[in-house]
KOLZADO-972584 format. One record per residue (C-alpha): z, x, y; residue in three letters; residue number from 1. Coordinates in pm, whole numbers, plus 50000, padded with zeros to 5 digits. Layout:
+-------+-------+-------+------+-----+
:    zz :    xx :    yy : code : pos :
+-------+-------+-------+------+-----+
:     Z :     X :     Y :  Ala : NUM :
...
+-------+-------+-------+------+-----+
end
This chain:
+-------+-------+-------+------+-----+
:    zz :    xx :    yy : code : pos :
+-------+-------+-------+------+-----+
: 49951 : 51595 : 50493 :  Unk :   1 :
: 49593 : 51530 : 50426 :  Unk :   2 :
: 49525 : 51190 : 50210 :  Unk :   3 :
: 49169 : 51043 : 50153 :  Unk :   4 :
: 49093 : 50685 : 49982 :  Unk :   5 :
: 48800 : 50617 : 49808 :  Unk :   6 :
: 48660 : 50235 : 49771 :  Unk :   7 :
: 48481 : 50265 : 49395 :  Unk :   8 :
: 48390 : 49873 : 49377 :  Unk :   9 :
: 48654 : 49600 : 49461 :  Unk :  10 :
: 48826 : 49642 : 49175 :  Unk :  11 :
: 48930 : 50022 : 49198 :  Unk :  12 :
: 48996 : 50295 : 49419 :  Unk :  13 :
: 49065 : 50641 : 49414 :  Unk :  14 :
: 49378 : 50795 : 49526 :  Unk :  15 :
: 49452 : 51132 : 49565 :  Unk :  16 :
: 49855 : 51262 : 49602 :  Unk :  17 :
: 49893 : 51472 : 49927 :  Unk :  18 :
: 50211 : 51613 : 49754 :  Unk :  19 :
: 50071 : 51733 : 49400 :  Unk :  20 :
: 49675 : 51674 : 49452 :  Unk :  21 :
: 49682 : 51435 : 49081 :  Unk :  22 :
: 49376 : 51189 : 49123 :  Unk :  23 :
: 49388 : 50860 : 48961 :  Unk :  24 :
: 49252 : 50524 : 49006 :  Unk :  25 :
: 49393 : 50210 : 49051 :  Unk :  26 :
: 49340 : 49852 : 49068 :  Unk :  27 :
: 49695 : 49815 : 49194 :  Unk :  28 :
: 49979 : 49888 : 49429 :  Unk :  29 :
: 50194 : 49903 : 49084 :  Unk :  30 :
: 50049 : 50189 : 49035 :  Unk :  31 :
: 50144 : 50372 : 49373 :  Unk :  32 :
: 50449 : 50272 : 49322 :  Unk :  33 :
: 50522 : 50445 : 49003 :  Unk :  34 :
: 50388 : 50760 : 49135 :  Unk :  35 :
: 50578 : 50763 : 49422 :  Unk :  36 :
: 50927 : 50757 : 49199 :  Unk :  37 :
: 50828 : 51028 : 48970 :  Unk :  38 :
: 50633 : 51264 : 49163 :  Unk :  39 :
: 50828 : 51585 : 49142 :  Unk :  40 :
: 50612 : 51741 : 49386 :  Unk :  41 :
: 50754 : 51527 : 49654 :  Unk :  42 :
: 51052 : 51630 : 49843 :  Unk :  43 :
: 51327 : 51353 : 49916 :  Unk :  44 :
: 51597 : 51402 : 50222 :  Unk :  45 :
: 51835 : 51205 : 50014 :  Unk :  46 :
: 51870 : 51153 : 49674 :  Unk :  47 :
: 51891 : 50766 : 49758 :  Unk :  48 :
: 51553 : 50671 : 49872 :  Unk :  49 :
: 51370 : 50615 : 49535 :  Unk :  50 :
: 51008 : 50579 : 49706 :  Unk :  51 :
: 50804 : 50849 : 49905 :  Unk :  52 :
: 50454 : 50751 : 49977 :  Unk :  53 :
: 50228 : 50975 : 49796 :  Unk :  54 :
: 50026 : 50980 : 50132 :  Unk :  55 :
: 50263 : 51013 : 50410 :  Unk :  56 :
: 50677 : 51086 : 50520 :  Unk :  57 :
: 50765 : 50759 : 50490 :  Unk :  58 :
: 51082 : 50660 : 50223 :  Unk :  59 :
: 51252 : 50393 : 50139 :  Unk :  60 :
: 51524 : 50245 : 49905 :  Unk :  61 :
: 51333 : 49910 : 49862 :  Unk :  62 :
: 51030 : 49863 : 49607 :  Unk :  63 :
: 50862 : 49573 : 49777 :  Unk :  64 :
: 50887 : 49736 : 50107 :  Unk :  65 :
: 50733 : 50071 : 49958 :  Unk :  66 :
: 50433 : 49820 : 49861 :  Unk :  67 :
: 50401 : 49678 : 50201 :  Unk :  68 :
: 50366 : 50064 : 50336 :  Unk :  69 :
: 50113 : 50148 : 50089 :  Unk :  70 :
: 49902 : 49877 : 50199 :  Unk :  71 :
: 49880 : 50043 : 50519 :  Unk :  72 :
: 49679 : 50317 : 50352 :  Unk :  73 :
: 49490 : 50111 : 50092 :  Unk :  74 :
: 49213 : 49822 : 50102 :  Unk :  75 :
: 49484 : 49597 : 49923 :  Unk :  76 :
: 49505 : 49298 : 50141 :  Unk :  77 :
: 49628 : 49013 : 49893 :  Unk :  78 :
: 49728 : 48736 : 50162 :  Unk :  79 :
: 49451 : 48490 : 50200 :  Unk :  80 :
: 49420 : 48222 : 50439 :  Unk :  81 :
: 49378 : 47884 : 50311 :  Unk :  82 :
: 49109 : 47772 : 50553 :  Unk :  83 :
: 48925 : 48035 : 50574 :  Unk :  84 :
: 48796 : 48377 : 50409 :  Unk :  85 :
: 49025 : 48620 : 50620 :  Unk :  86 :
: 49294 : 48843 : 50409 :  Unk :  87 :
: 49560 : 49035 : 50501 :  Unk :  88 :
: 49797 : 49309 : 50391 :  Unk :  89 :
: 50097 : 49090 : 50492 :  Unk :  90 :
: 50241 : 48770 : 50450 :  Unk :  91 :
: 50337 : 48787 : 50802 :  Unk :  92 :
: 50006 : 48857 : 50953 :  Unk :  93 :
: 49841 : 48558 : 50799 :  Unk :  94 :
: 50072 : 48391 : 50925 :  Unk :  95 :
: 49984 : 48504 : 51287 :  Unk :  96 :
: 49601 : 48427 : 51176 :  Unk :  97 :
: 49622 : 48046 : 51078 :  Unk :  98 :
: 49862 : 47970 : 51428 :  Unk :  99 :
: 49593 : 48178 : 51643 :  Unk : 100 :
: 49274 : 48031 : 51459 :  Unk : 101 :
: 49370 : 47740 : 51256 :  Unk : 102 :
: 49622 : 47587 : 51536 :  Unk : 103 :
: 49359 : 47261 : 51547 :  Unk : 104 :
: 49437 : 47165 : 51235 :  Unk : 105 :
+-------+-------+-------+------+-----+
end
């Protein structure tokens, strides 16, 4: 499957479907997420897994893990460290960042 992202300005970005080609923008992973439960386009192995990312295989049962996969493929990175400007995509990596960098303090 064949996905593309265009940045727009900080606020948007472009997605394109790999599954049914629709084009919208989005300022949001909410957004994503939505498509990725009612896109009839996409195929499901089992009925159970109510996310498929619009951009890849991947499937899941779990909204807020769906989100942390579509980060992967987005600019979305809405972790900030407190000390300095770097962002992440996951809690988890920040994390990581202030022991690594910030351990002095």
């Amino acid at each position: 499957m064949v996905f593309y992202v265009v940045i727009i300005c900080t606020c948007f970005s472009e997605f394109r479907c790999s599954y049914c080609l629709e084009t919208f923008l989005s300022k949001s992973i909410e957004q994503l997420l939505q498509h990725s439960r009612s896109c009839s386009s996409m195929s499901r192995l089992y009925k159970d897994y109510t996310y498929r990312c619009p951009f890849c295989e991947y499937h899941t049962l779990v909204k807020e893990v769906m989100c942390r996969h579509l980060r992967t493929h987005t600019a979305d990175k809405p972790f900030k460290c407190s000390f300095c400007p770097h962002q992440a995509a996951d809690p988890s990596n920040i994390k990581k960042h202030i022991l690594i960098k910030h351990s002095f303090l």
